[in-house]
C-alpha positions in Angstrom: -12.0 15.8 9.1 -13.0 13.1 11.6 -15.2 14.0 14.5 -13.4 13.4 17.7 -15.8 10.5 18.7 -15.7 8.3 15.8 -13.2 5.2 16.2 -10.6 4.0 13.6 -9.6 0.4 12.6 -5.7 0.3 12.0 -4.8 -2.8 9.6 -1.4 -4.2 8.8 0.2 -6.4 6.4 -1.3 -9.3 8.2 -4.5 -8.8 7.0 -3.2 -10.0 3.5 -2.1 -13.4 5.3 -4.5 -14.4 8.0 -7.4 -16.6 6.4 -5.6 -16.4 3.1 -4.3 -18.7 0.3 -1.3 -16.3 -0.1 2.0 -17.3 1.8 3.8 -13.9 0.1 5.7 -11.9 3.0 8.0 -8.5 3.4 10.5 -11.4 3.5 9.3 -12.7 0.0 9.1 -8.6 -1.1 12.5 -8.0 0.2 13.9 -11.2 -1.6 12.7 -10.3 -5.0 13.7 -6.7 -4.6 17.2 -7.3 -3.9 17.4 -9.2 -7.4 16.7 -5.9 -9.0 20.2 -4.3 -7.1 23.3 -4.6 -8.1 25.3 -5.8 -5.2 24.5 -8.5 -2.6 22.7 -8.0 0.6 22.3 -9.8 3.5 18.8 -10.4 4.4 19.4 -14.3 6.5 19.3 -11.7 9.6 15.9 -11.7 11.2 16.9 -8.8 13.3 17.4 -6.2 10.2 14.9 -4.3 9.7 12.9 -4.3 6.6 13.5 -0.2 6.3 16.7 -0.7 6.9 17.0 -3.5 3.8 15.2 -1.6 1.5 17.6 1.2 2.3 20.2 -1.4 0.8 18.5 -2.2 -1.9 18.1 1.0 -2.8 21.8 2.0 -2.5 22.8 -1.0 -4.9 21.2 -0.2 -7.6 23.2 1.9 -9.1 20.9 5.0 -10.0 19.9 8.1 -8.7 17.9 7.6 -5.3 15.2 8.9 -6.8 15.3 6.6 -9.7 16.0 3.4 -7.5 13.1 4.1 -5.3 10.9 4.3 -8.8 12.3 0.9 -10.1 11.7 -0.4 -6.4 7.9 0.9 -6.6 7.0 -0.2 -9.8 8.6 -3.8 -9.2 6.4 -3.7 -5.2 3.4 -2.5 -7.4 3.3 -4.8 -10.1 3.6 -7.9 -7.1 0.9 -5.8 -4.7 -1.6 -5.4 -7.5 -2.0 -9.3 -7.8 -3.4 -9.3 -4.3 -6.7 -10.6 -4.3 -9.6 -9.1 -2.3 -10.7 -11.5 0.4 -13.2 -12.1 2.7 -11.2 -10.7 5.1 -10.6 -7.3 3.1 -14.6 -7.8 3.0 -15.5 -8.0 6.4 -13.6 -4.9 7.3 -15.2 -3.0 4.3 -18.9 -3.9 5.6 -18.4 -3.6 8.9 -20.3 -0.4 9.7 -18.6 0.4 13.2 -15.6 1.7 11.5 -15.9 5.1 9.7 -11.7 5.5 8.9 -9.5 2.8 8.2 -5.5 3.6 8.7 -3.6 0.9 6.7 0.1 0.3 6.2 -0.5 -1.7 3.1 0.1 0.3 0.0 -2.2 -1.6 -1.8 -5.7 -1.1 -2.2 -8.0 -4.3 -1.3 -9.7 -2.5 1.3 -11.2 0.0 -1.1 -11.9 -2.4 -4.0 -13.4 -4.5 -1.3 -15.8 -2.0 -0.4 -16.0 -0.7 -3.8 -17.7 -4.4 -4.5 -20.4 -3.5 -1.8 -21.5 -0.7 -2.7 -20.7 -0.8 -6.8 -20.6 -4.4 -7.4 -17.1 -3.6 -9.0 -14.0 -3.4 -7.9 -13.0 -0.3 -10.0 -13.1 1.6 -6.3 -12.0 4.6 -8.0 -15.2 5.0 -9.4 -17.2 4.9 -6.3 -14.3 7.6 -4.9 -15.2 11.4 -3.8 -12.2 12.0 -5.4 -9.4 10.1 -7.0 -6.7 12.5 -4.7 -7.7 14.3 -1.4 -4.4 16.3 -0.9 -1.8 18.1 -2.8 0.5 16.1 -0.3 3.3 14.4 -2.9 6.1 13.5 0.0 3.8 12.3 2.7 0.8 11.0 3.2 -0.6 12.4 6.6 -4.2 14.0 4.7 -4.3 11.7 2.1 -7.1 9.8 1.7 -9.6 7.6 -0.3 -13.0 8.4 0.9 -16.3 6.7 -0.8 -19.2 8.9 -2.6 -21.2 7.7 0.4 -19.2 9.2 2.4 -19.7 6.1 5.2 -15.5 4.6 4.5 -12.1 6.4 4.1 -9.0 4.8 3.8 -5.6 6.2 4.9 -2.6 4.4 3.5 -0.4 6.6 6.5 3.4 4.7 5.3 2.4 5.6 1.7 0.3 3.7 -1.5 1.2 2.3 -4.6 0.3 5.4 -6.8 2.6 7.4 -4.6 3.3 10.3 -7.0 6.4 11.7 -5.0 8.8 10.0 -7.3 6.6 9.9 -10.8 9.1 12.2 -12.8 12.5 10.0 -11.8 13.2 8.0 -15.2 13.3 4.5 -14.5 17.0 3.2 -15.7 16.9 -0.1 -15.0 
């Protein structure tokens, strides 16, 4: 548990963008997911939502919900996991003033990032307490990575890669 005075850093997607090489969006994600469905959706409408999308997406392809969502993961994690850590995934991992870091990103460049500093690899999994803080499988509000040192924690608080709330759906692609 956090003590009531320390701060927290929230980081979005943007963090994968700004001072980056890599020009991949949710627009790009979306766009390559909705090849997976089998129907068409309409995503020229900058006012949709990208929940509401993905909910599309989801709907055509053809498979359980459970199942879609599992083909939709594996397809996000498989483009996520070629995100490179950066300097800016870097700075936030060695910047001291931040104990907890709540992140929307399901990916994990902030741990492999800080996993460098204190390691010198970015197998962060390795330098982890533990590899799973909760039980939690549907959401993600205690779930956390928090470092042997126990000087970082990151939150991924919309959910992470490895989610394991839909590991036992099949895959049917």
């Amino acid at each position: 548990m956090t003590n009531k005075t320390e701060k927290a850093l929230l980081v979005g997607n943007g963090i994968n963008r700004v001072f980056c090489d890599s020009d991949y969006s949710w627009g790009n994600l979306l766009q390559d997911l909705s090849k997976l469905g089998s129907g068409s959706i309409d995503l020229s409408n900058p006012f949709k939502p990208f929940p509401l999308a993905f909910e599309e997406i989801l709907t055509t392809k053809g498979n359980s919900y459970n199942r879609a969502v599992r083909v939709l993961k594996t397809k996000t994690a498989e483009i996520f996991g070629k995100i490179r850590v950066r300097d800016t995934h870097r700075m936030i991992a060695r910047n001291t003033k931040y104990r907890n870091v709540l992140t929307t990103n399901y990916e994990y460049t902030l741990e492999k990032a800080y996993a460098e500093k204190i390691n010198h690899q970015s197998d962060f999994r390795e330098a982890c307490k533990n590899t799973r803080s909760t039980n939690e499988e549907i959401h993600s509000l205690f779930r956390k990575y928090e470092f042997k040192d126990e000087l970082f924690s990151v939150w991924h608080i919309h959910g992470e890669i490895n989610d394991t709330k839909y590991s036992k759906a099949r895959v049917i692609q």
